[in-house]
DSSP file (Angstrom, degrees, kcal/mol; ACC not computed):
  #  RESIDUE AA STRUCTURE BP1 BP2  ACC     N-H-->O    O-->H-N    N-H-->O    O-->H-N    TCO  KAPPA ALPHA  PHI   PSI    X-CA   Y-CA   Z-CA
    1    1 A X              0   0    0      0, 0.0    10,-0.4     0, 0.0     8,-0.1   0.000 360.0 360.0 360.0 -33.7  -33.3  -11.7    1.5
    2    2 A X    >   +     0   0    0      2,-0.2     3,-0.6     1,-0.2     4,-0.1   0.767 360.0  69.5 -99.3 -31.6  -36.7  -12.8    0.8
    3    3 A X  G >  S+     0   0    0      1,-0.2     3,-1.1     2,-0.1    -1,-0.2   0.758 104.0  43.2   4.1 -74.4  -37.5   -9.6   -0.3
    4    4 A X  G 3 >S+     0   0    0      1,-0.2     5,-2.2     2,-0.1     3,-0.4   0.285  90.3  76.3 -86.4  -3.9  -35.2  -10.1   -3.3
    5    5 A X  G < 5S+     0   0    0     -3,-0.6    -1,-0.2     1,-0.3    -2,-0.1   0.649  76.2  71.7-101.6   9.8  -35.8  -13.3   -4.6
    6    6 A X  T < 5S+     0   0    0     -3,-1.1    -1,-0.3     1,-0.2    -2,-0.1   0.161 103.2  55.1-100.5  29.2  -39.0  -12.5   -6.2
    7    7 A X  T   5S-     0   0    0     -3,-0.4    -1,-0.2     2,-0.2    -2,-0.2   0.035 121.6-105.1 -85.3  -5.2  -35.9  -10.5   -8.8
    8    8 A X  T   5S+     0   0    0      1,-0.3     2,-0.3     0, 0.0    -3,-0.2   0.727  79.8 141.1  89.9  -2.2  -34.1  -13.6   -9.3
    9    9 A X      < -     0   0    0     -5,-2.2     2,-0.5    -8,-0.1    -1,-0.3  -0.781  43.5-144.4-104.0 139.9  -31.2  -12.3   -6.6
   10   10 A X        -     0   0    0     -2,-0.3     2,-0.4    -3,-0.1    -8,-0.1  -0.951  11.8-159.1 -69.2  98.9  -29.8  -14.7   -4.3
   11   11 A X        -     0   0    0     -2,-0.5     2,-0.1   -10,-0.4    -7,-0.0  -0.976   6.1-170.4-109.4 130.7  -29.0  -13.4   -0.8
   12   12 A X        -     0   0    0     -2,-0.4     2,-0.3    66,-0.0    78,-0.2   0.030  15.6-145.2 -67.0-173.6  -26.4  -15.3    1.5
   13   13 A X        -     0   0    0     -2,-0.1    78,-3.2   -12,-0.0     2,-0.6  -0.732  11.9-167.4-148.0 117.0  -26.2  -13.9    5.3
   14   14 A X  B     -a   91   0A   0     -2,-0.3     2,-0.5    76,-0.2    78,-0.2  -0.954   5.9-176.6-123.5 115.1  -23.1  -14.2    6.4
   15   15 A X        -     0   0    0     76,-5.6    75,-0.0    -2,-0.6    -2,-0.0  -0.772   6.6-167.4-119.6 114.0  -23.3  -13.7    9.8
   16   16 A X        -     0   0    0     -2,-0.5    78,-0.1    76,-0.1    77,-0.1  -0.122  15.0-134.8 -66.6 170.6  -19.6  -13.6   11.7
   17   17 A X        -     0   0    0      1,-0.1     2,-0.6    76,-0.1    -1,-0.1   0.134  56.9 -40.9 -72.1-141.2  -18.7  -13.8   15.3
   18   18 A X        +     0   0    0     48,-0.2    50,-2.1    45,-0.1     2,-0.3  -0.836  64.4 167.7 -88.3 111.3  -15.9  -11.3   17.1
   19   19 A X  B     -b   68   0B   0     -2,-0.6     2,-1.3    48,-0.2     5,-0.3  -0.992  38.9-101.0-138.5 152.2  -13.4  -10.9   15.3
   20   20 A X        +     0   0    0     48,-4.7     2,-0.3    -2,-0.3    51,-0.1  -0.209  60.4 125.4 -99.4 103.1  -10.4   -8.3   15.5
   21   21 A X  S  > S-     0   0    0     -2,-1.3     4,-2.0     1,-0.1    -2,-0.0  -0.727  79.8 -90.7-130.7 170.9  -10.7   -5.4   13.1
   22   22 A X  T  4 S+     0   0    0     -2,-0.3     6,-0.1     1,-0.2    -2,-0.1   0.735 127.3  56.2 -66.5 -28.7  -10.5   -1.7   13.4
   23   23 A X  T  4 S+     0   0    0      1,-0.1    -1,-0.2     5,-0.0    -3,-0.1   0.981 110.3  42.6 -54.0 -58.8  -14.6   -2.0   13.9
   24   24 A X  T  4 S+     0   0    0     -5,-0.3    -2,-0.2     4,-0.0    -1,-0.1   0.688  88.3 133.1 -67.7 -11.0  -14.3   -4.3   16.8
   25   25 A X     X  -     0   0    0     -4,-2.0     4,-2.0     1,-0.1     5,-0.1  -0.016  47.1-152.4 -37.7 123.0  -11.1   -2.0   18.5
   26   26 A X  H  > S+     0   0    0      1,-0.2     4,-3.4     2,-0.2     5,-0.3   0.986  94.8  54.1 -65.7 -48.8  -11.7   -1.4   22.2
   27   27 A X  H  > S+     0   0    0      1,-0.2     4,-1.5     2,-0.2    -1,-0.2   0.810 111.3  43.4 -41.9 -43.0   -9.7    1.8   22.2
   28   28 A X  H  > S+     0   0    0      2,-0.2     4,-1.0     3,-0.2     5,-0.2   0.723 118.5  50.2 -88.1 -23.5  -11.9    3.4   19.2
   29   29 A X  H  X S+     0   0    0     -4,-2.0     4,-1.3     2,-0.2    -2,-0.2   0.977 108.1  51.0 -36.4 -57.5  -15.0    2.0   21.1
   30   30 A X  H  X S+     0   0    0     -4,-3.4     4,-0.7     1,-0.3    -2,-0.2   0.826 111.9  42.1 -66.7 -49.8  -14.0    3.4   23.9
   31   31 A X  H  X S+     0   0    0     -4,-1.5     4,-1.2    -5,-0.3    -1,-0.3   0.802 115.6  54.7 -70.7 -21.6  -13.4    7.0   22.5
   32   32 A X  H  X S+     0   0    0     -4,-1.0     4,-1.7     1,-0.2    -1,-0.2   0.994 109.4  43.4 -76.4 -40.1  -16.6    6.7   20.5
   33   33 A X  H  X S+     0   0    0     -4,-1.3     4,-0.8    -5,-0.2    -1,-0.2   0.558 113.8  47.9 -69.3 -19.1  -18.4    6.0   23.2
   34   34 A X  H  X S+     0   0    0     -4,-0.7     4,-1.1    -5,-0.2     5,-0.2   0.848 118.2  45.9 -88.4 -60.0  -16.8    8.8   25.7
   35   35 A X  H  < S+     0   0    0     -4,-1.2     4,-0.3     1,-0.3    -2,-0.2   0.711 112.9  48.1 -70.1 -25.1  -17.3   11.3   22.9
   36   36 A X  H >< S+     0   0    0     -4,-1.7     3,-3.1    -5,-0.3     4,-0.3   0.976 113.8  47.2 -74.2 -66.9  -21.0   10.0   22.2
   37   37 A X  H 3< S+     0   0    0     -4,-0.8    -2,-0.2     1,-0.3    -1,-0.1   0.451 106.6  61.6 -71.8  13.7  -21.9   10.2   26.3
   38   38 A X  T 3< S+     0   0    0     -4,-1.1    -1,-0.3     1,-0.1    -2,-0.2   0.850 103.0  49.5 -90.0 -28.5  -20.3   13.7   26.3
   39   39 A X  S <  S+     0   0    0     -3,-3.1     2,-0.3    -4,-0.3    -2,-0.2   0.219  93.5  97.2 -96.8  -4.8  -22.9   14.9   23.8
   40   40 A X  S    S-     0   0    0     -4,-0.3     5,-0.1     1,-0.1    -3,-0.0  -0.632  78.5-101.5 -88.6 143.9  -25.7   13.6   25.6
   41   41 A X    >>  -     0   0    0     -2,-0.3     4,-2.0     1,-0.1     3,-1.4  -0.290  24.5-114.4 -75.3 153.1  -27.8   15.5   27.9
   42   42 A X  H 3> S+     0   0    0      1,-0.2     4,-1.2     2,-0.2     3,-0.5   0.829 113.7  60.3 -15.8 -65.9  -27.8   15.6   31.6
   43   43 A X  H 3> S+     0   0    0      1,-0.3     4,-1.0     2,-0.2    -1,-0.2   0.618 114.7  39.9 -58.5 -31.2  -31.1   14.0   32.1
   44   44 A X  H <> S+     0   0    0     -3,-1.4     4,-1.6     2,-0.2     5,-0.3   0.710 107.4  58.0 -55.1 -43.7  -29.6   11.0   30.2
   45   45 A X  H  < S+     0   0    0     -4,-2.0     4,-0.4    -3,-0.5    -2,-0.2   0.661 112.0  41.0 -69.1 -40.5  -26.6   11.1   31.6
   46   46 A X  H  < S+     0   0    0     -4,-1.2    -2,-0.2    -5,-0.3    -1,-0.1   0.913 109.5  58.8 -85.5 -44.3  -28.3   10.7   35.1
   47   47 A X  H  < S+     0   0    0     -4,-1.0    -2,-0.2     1,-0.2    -1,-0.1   0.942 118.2  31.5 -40.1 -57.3  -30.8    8.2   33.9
   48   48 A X  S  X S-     0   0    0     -4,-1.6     4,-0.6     1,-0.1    -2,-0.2   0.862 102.9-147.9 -90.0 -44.2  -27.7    5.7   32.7
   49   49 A X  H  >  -     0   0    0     -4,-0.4     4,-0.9    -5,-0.3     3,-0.3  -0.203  26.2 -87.9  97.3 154.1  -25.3    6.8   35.4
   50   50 A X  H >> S+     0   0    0      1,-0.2     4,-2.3     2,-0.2     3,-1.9   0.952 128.5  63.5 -68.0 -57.0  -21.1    7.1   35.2
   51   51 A X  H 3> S+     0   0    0      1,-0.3     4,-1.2     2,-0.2    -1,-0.2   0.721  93.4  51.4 -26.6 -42.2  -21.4    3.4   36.3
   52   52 A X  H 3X S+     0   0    0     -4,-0.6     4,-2.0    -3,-0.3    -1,-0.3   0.754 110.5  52.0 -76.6 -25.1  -23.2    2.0   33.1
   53   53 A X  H <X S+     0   0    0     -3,-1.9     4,-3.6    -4,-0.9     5,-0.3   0.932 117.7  39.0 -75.3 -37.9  -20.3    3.7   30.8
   54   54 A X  H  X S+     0   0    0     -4,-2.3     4,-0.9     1,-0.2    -2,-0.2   0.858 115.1  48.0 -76.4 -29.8  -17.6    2.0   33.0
   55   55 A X  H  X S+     0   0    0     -4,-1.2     4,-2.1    -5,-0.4    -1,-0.2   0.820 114.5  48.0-103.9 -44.6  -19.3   -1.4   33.5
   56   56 A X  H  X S+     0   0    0     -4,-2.0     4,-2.3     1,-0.2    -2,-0.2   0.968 116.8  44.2 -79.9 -32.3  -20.0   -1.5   29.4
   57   57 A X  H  X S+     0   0    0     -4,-3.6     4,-1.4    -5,-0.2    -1,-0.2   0.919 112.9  58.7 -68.3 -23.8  -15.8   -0.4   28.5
   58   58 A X  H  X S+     0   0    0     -4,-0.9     4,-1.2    -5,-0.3    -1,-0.2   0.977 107.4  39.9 -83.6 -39.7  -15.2   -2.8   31.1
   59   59 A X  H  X S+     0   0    0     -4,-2.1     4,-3.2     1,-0.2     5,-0.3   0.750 101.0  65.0 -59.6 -30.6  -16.7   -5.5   29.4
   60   60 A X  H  X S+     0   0    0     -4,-2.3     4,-2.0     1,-0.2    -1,-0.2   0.997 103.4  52.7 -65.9 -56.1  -15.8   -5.0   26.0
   61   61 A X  H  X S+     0   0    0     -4,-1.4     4,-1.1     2,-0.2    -1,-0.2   0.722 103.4  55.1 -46.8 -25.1  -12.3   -5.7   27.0
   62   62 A X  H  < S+     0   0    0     -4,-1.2     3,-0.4     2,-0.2    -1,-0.2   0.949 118.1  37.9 -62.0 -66.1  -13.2   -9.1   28.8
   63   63 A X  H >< S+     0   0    0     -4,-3.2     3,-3.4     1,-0.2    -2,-0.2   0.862  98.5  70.8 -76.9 -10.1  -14.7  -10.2   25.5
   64   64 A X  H >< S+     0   0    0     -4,-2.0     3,-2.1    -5,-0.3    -1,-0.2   0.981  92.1  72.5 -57.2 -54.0  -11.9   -8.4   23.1
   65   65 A X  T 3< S+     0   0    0     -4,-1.1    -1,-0.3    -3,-0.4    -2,-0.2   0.530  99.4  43.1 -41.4  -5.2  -10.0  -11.6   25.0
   66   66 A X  T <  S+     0   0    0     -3,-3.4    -1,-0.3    -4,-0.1    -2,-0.2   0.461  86.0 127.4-136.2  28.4  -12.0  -14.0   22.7
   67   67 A X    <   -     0   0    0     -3,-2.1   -48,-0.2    -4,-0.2     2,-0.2  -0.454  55.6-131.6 -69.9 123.2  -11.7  -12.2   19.6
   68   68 A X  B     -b   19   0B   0    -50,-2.1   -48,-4.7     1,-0.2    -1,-0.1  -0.442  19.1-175.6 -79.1 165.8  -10.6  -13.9   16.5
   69   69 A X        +     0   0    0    -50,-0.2     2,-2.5    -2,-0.2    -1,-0.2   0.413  67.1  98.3-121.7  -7.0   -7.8  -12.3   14.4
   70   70 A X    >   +     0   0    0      1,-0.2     3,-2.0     2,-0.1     2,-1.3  -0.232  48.7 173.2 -77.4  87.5   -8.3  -15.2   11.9
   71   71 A X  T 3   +     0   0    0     -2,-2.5    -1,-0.2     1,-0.3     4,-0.2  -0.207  57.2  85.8-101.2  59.9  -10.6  -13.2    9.4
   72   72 A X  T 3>>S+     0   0    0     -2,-1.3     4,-2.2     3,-0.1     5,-0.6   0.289  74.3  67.3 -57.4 -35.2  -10.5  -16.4    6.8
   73   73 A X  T <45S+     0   0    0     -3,-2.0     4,-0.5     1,-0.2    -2,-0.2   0.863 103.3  38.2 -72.7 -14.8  -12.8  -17.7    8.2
   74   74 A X  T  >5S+     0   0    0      2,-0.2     4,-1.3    -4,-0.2    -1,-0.2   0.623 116.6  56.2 -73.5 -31.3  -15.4  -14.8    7.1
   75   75 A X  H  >5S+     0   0    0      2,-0.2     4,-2.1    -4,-0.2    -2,-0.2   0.820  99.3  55.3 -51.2 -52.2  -13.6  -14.7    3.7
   76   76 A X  H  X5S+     0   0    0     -4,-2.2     4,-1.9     2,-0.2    -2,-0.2   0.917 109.4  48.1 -80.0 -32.9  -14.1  -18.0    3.0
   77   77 A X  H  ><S+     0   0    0     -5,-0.6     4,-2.1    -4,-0.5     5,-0.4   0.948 115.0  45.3 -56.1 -54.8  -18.0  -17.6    3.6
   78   78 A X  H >X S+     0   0    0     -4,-1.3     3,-3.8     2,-0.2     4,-1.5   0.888 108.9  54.4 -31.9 -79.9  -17.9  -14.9    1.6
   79   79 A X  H >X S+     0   0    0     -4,-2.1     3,-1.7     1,-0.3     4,-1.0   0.748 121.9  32.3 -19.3 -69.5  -15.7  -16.8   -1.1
   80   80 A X  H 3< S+     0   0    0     -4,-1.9    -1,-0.3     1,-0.2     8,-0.3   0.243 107.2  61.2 -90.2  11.6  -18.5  -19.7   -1.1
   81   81 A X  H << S+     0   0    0     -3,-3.8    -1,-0.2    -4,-2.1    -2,-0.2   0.426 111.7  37.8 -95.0 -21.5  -21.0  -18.2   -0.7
   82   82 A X  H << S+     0   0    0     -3,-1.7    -2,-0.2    -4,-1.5    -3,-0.2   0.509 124.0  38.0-111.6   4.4  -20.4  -15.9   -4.3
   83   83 A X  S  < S+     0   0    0     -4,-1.0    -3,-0.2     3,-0.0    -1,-0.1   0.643  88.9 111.6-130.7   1.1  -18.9  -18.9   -6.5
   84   84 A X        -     0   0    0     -5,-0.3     3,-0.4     1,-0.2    -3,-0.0  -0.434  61.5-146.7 -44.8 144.7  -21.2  -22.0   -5.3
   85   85 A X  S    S+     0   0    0      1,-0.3     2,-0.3     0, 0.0    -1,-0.2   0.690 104.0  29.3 -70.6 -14.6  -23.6  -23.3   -7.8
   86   86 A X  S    S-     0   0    0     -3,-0.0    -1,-0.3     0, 0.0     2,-0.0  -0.589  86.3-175.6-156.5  66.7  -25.7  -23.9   -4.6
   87   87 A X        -     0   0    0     -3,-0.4    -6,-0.1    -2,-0.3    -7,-0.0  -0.308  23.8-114.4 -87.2 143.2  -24.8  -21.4   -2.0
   88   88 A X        -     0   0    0     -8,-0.3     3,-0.2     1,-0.1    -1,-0.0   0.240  16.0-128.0 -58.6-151.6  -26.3  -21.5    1.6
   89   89 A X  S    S+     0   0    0      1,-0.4     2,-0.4   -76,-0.1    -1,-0.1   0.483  90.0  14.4-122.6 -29.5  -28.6  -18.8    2.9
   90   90 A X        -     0   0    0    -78,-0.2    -1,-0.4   -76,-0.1     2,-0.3  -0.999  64.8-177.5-155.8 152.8  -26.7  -18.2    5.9
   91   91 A X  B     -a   14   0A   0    -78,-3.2   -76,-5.6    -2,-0.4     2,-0.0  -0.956  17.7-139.0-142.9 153.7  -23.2  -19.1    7.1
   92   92 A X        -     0   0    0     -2,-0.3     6,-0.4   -78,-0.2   -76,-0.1  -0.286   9.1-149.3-140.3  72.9  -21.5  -18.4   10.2
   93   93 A X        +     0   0    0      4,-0.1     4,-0.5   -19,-0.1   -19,-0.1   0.373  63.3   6.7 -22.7 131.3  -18.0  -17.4   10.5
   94   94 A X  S >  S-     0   0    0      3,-0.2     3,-3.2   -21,-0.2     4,-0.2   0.812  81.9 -90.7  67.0 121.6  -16.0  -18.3   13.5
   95   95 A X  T 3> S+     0   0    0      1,-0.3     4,-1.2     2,-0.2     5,-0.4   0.740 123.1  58.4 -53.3 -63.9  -16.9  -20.9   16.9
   96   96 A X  H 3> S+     0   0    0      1,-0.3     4,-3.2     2,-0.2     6,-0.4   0.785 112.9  42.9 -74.7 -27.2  -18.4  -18.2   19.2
   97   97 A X  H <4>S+     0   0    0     -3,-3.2     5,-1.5    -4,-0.5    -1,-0.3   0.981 125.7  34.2 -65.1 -56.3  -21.0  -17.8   16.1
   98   98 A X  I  4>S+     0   0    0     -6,-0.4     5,-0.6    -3,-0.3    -2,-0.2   0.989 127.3  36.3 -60.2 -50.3  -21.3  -21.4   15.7
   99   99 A X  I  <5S+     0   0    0     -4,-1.2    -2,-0.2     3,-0.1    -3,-0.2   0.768 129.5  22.6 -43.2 -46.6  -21.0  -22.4   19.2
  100  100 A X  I >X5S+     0   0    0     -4,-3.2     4,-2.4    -5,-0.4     3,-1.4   0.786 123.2  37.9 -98.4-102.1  -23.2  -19.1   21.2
  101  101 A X  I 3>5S+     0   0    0      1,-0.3     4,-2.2    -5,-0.3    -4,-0.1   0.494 109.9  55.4 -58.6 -32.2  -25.4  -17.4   19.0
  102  102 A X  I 3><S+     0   0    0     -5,-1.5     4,-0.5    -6,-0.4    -1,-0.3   0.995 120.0  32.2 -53.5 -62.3  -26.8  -20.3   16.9
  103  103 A X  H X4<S+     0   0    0     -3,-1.4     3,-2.2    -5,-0.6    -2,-0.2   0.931 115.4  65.1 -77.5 -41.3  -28.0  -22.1   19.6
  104  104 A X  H >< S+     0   0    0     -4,-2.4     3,-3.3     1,-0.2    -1,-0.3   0.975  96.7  55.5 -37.8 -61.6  -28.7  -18.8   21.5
  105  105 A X  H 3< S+     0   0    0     -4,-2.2    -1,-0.2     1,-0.3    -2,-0.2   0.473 105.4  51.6 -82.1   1.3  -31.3  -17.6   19.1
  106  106 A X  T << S+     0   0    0     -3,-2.2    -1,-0.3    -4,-0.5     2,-0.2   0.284  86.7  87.8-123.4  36.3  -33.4  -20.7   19.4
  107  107 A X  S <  S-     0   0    0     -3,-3.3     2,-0.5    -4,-0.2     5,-0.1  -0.531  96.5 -87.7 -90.5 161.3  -33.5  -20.6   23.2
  108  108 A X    >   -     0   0    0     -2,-0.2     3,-1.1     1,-0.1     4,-0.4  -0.708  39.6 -97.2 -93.1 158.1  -37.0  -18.1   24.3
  109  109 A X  T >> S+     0   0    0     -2,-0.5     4,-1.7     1,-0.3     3,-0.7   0.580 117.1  47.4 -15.5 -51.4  -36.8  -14.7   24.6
  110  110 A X  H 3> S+     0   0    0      1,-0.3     4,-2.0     2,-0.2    -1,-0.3   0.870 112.6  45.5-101.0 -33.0  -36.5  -14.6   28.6
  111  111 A X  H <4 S+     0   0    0     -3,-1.1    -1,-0.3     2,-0.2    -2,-0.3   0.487 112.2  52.4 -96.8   6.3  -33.6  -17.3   29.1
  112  112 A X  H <4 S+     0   0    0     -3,-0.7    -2,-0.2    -4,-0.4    -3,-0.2   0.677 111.6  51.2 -85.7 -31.4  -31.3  -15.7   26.0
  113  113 A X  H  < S+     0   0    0     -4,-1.7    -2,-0.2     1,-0.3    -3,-0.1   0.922 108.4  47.9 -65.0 -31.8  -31.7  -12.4   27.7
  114  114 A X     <        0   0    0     -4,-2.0    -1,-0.3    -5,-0.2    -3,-0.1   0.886 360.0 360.0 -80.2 -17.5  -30.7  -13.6   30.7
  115  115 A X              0   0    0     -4,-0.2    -1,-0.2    -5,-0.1    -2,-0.2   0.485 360.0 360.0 -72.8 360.0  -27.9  -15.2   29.5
């Protein structure tokens, strides 16, 4: 972003929460992620364990349960973010973005990770 403004270009950062599109599908996760840890060597395989693959599919479904389908609300950043005379620098689609991660990312380093 900053990068680019000594060109005269404006960059927004639109950054969204979860929301439910063919990226965020648990089912194509899942298979990417089976198909990935098939291709991996042993020695990897042992490091991470059967456990870590089951414990991360399990989780993705837990949060798939807070997943928006409403993807206006990322369009309409978009939207105002390319016809404002006076656009923000970063926008943030959708409560778990406002709500988590904002406030997340100015907590330190050792209490976001544990959260």
């Amino acid at each position: 972003r900053l990068e680019m403004h000594n060109f005269g270009v404006k960059v927004c950062v639109i950054e969204p929460g979860y929301f439910k599109t063919m990226i965020s599908n648990v089912e194509n996760l899942e298979k990417n992620f089976h198909s990935s840890w098939k291709k991996l060597p042993e020695e990897i395989k042992a490091s991470y364990g059967e456990g870590y693959l089951r414990h991360y599919a399990g989780l993705l479904k837990v949060l798939e349960k807070t997943y928006s389908s409403d993807l206006s609300l990322v369009t309409n950043c978009m939207e105002h973010a390319l016809t404002s005379v006076h656009p923000r620098t970063r926008y943030s689609a959708g409560w778990d973005a406002k709500l988590l991660y904002i406030p997340l990312s100015y907590l330190p380093s050792a209490l976001s990770d544990a959260l």
